[in-house]
N, C-alpha and C positions, 0 to 999 in steps of 0.2 A: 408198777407204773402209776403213777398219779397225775391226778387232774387240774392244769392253773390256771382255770378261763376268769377273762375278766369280770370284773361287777360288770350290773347293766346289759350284758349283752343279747342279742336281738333273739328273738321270742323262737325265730329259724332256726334252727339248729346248724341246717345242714352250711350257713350263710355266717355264721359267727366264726368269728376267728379266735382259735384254739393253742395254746400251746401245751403240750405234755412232756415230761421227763421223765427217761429211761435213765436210773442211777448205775451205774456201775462202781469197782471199787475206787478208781480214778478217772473216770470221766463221767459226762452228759450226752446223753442223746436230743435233742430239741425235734418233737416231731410237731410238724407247722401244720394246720388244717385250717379249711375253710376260707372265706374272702377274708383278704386283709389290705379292708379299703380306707381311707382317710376319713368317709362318709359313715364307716362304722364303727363303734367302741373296739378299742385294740390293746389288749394284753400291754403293762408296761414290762419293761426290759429290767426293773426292781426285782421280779418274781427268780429271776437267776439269781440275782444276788443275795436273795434271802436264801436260796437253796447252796447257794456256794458257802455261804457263812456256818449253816449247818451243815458244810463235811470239804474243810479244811484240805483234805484228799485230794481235792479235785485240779486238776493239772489240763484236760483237755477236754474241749467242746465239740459237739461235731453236731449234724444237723439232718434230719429225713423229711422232705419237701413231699413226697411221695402224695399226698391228700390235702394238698394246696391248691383249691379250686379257682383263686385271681388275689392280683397285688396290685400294687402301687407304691408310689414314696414312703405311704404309711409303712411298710416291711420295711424298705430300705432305712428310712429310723431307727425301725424296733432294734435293728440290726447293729447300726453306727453306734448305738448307745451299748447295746451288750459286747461289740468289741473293745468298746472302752474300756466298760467296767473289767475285762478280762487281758486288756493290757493293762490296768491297776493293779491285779495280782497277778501276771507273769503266766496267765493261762492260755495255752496253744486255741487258738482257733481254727478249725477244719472246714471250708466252704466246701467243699468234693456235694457235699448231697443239696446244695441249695441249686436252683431254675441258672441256666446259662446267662440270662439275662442279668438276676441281682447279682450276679460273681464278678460281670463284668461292669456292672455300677459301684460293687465295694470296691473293686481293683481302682477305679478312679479315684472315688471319692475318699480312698486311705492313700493313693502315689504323689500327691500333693505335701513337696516337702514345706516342711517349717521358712517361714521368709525372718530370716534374721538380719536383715541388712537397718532394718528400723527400731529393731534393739539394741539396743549398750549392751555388751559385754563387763558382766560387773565380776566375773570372775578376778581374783588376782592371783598377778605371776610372782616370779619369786624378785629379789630386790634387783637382781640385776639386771634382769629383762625389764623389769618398771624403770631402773636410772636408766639403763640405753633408750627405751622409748622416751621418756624426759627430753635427755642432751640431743638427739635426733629431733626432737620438735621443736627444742631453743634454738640447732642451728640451722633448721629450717626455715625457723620463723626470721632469724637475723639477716640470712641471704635475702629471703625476701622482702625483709625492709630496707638492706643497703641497695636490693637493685632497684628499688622506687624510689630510693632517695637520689641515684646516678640519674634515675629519669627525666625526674623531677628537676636537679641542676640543670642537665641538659635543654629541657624546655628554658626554661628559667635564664639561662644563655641564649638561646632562638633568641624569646623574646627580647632581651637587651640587642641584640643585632635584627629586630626588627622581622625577624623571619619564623614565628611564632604563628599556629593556623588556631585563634579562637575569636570569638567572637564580642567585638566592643561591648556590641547592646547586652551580651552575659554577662559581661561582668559587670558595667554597671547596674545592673538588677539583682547581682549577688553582692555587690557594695550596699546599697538599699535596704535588701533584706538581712545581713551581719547590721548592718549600721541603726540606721531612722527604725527598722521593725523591731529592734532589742533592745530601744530606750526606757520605753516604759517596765521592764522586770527588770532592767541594772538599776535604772530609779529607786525602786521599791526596797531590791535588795541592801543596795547602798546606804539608804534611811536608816534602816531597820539594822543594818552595821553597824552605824555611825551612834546611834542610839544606844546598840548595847555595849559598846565599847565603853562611852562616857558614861553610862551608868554604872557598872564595874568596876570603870575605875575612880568613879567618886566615891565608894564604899571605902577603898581603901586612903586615897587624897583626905576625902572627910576626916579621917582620924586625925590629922598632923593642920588642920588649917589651910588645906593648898588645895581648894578646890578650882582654882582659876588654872591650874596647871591639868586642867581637863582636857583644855584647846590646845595643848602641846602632847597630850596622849592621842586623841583623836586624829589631828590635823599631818603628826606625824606617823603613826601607825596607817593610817589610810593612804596617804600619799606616798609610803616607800614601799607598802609592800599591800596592805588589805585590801586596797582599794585593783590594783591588778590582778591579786590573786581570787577573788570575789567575783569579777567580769568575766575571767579563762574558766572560771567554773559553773557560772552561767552558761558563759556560750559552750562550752564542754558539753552538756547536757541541750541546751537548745539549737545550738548550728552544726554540731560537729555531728551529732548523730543524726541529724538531717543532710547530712552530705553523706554518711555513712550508708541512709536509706535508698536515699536518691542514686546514687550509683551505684548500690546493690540492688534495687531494683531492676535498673538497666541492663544489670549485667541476667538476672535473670527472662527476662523479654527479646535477650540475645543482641541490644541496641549497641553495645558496645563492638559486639563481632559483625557489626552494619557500618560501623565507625573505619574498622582499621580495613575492613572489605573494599570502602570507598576510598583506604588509602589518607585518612584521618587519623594524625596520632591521639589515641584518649588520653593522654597524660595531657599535653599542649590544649585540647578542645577541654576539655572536662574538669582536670584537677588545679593545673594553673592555676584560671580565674577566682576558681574556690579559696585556693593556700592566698594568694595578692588579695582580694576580696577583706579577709580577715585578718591580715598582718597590716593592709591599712587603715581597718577602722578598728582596731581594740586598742592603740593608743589613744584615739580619740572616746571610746565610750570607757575606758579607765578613767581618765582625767575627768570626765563627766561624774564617775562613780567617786572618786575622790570628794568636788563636792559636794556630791551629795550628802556623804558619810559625814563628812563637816557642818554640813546642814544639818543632821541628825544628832550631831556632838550639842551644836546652840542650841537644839531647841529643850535638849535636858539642862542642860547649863541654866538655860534664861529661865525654864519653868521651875527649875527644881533647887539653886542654889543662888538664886539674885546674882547674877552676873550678867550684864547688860551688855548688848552687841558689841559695842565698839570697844570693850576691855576685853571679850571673846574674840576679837576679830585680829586686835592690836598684838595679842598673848599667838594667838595662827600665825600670824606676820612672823611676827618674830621666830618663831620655834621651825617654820617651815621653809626651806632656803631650795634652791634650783635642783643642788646636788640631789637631796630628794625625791624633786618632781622628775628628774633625771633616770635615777634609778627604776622609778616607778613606770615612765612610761618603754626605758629599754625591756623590762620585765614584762610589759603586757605584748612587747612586740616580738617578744619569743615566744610568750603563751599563742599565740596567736598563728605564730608560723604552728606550732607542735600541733594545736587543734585542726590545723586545718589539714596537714599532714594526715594524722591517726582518723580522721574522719575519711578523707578520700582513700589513705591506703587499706582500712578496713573495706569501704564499698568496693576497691577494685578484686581483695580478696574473694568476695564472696559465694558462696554456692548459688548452681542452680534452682533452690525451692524457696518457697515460702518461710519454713525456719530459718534459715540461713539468713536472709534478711533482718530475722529480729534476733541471732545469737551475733552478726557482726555490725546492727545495731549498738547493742548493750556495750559490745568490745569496744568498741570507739571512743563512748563515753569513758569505759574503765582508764583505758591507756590514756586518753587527754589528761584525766585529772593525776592521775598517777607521772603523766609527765608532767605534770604544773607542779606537783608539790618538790618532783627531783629537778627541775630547774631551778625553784626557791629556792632550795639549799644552797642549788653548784652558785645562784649571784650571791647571797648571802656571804657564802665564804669565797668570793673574789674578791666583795666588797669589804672582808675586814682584813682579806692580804694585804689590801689596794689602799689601806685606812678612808675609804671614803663611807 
């Protein structure tokens, strides 16, 4: 038997607390003495471990309380930490000789299963259990975006027959804020288009003497296609994930299960005004971004290559024709329907918590822009079936 009292401890003997082991050829005896109070230095639960390390042997613990004169949490520790270390190496733990009371505090404080519901599961399965869960959550996700798109028509119907339940004063406050609140970043961005457009392509113009053919790079690159796909990626990122929020929020706070309670459909109240809201102003802040981007074409032009307004303006005219403006603002009024779509059908997906808000957030933006770029394509190739 050997002795493994802590450093420091109190001057009492009979008052310090003690632990000693009884070696045998595979196990430990731990005999516990004296108060083992939080108030007083206590043995750490390291002293097994150094005695385990020296004799490999060792398969079982057990314990004699026998000369245990008062406890507290302080034991219940000492304890929690030794059966750790001793489920690290696969060593039985015997409570039979510990006080009725700490057996029924280990029994607790070890019957507390592992909460895995807020862990990923990073484990993987083998390929075919990964593709079936895959195709299962593509055609999960497809039903439930053709049944918001039925929804959606069907409000959308209401309203043409006038029998549509939202609210005027909404919408015109969601027209306001898509519209007059998103002038100033489509400005900016548009500039700053228009700018590096015409400097790009003066680098290569410059070479052949055709730098006046800046204003039919510009003028037409902006207005058939940069200047709407520029605005859908704005509002992508600033309205659609604010619709995304907004009624994932709701849905979180239970306001939507308050909606259909009082016999309010949330599609007609909620998502409507939001999809009409931005399918009417993104032809209008397109055309604006157009502009501007032309704006930003003259002003490298006039500063950077002596070409004077009215021969940059004359050279626009001519190179820029309706079909264009045509295309460009059909193209923002699709962008516009799909954002507002993927924004509200995100928020209506969304979970009940806090995360969930900001993972179908993020979603919204993704799918807008990612719809913006596959709708550029499908007009792109209408428009060279169609030769316009």
């Amino acid at each position: 038997m050997r002795n493994a009292n802590a450093l420091n401890a109190p001057r009492e003997a009979c008052e310090s607390a003690q632990v000693d082991f009884t070696v045998s050829a595979d196990s430990i005896i731990l005999c516990l003495s004296g108060s083992w109070m939080l108030v007083l230095p206590l043995p750490s639960a390291n002293l097994l471990e150094d005695e385990i390390n020296k004799r490999p042997s060792i398969r079982r613990i057990a314990f004699d309380a026998r000369s245990l004169k008062g406890w507290d949490t302080g034991l219940l520790t000492f304890l929690i930490d030794l059966i750790t270390i001793c489920s690290e190496r696969q060593i039985e733990v015997n409570n039979d000789g510990l006080p009725s009371g700490i057996q029924r505090l280990l029994a607790l404080a070890t019957a507390v299963p592992e909460n895995k519901s807020d862990r990923k599961d990073h484990e993987e399965g083998d390929v075919l259990s990964r593709l079936t869960s895959v195709l299962f959550g593509f055609y999960h996700s497809t039903l439930e975006t053709l049944t918001f798109l039925g929804s959606v028509a069907t409000a959308f119907f209401r309203m043409c027959t006038g029998r549509a339940r939202f609210r005027r004063s909404d919408l015109l406050r969601l027209i306001q804020h898509c519209g007059a609140e998103a002038v100033p970043i489509v400005c900016l961005i548009s500039i700053l288009v228009g700018l590096i457009l015409a400097f790009v392509g003066s680098i290569q113009l410059k070479m052949f003497g055709a730098q006046k053919y800046i204003a039919d790079l510009v003028g037409i690159s902006m207005v058939r296609s940069m200047g709407a796909i520029m605005t859908g990626i704005i509002m992508a990122g600033r309205t659609g994930a604010s619709f995304a929020a907004q009624i994932g929020t709701m849905q979180v706070n239970e306001e939507i299960d308050a909606l259909k309670t009082a016999g309010i459909p949330p599609i007609e109240f909620l998502v409507l005004p939001r999809i009409l809201a931005l399918a009417v102003m993104m032809p209008l802040l397109a055309l604006y971004a157009d502009l501007m981007g032309i704006l930003g074409g003259l002003i490298v032009s006039v500063a950077g290559f002596d070409i004077n307004f009215i021969e940059y303006y004359n050279e626009t005219r001519a190179a820029v024709n309706l079909t264009n403006v045509g295309i460009g603002l059909f193209s923002s009024l699709v962008f516009g329907i799909l954002i507002g779509f993927a924004g509200c059908l995100r928020g209506m997906q969304c979970g009940r918590s806090a995360s969930a808000v900001g993972d179908m957030t993020t979603s919204a933006v993704v799918t807008s822009i990612v719809s913006i770029i596959i709708a550029t394509a499908v007009i792109t190739i209408l428009c060279d079936v169609l030769k316009i």
